[in-house]
N, C-alpha and C positions, 0 to 999 in steps of 0.2 A: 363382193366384199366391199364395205365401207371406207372412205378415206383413214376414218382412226384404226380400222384392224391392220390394214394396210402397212399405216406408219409401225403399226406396234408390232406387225411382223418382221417389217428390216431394222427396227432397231434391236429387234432380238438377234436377226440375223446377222449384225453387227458384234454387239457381244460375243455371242459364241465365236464366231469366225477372228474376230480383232481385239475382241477383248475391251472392257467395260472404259479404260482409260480413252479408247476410241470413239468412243458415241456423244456424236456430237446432232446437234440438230441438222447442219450442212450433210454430214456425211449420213445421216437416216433420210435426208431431202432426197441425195441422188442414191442413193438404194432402192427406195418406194419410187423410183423416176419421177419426181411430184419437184416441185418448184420449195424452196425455202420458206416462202410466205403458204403455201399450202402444208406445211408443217406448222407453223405457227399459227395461221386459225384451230388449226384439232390439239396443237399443245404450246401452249406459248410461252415455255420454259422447257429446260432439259429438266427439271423437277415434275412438273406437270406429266411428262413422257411417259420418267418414271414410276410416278401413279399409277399411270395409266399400265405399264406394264405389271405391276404389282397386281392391282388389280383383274388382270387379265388370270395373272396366277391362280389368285383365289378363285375367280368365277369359273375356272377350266377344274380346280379341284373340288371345286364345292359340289359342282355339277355331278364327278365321277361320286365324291361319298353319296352324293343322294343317290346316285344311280343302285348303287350297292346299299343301301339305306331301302330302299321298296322291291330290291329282292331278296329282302332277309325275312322270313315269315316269322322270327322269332325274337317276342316281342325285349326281352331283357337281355342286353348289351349291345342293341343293334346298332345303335349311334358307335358305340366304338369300335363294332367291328367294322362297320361303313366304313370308318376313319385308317382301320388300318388297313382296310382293301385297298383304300384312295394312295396312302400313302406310301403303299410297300405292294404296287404290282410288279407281277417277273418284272426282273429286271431288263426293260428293253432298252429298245433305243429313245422310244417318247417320256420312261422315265430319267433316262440318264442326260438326257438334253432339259429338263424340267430344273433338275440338279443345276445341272450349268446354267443356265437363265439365275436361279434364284442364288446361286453364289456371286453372281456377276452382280444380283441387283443390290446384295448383303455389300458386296464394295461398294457401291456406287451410294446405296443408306449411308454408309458411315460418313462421307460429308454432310450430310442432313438427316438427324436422328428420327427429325418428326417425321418423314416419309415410313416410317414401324408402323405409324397408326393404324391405319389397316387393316393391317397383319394382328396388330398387339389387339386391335376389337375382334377381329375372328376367334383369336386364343379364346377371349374371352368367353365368346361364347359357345364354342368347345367346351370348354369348362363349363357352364353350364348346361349341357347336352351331357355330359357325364351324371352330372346330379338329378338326371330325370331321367335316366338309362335303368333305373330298376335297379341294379348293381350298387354292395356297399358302395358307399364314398371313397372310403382309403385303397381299394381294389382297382375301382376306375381310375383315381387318381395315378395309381403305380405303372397302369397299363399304359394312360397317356403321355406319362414323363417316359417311359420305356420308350416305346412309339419314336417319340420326339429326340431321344437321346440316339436312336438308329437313325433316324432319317439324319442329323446332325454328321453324327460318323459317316454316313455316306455321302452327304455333303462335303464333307470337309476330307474324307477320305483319310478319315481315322482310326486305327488299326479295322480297316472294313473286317467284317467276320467273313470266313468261307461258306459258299453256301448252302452245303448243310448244316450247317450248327445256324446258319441265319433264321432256315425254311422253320428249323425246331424251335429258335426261339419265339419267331412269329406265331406258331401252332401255338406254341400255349401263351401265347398272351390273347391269341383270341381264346383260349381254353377260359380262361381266366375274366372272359364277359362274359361268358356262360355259367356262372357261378351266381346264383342269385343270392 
């Protein structure tokens, strides 16, 4: 493992455990056992970190929709079903520690908005992966705001659904990329 995965796993492991108010560059220093200036060559900012942990987000979930993106043999709505395998596997333990990382980091964004960028260019082109999925526009469109509006609630742990009425509404929203 790399000095920056390193760092970016105890400052996760910070978060979770101490909570986002706690992550400091000192206190991800002695977590990763790594010296302070060996933190600051890989991030030389708690912004930068933060990037970097964003980052991490995206590339661990882009990874999983591709993975489910090249086992879908079926060519019209595959990007969005990709998208909701990535984003709505059973609910384990790798997803609900996912949640908390990206809650912690949604606090830790609101002192620096620009740290979204990121995130707000992936939407982006999400949204455009909808528009080349074969699938009306306004169909895809409905599925992804759906999507996003669950993942949100269980983010935020807003009236979470039970999990059957979850499992069914998942079913048919992928039902619903199957519609050409």
């Amino acid at each position: 493992m790399n000095s920056k995965d390193r760092i970016i796993q105890a400052a996760e492991r910070i978060v979770l455990r101490d909570g986002v108010a706690h992550l400091t560059l000192e206190a991800v220093a002695v977590e990763a056992g790594l010296s302070k200036g060996g933190v600051l060559y890989n991030f030389p900012t708690k912004d930068h970190l933060i990037r970097g942990m964003i980052q991490r987000l995206i590339s661990v979930y882009e990874s999983r929709m591709n993975r489910f993106y090249q086992q879908d043999p079926h060519p019209t709505g595959r990007r969005l079903r990709a998208y909701l395998n990535a984003s709505f596997p059973e609910p384990d333990e790798e997803y609900r520690r996912s949640l908390q990382v990206s809650a912690a980091l949604l606090a830790a964004v609101s002192t620096n908005p620009a740290l979204l960028e990121p995130v707000q260019q992936e939407f982006r082109k999400w949204q455009e992966w909808v528009r080349e999925d074969g699938l009306d526009l306004v169909t895809g469109a409905i599925v992804r705001l759906a999507a996003e509006g669950l993942w949100l609630a269980d983010l935020f742990g807003l009236a979470e659904l039970e999990p059957e009425l979850r499992r069914k509404v998942l079913e048919r929203l992928r039902e619903m990329t199957r519609q050409a």
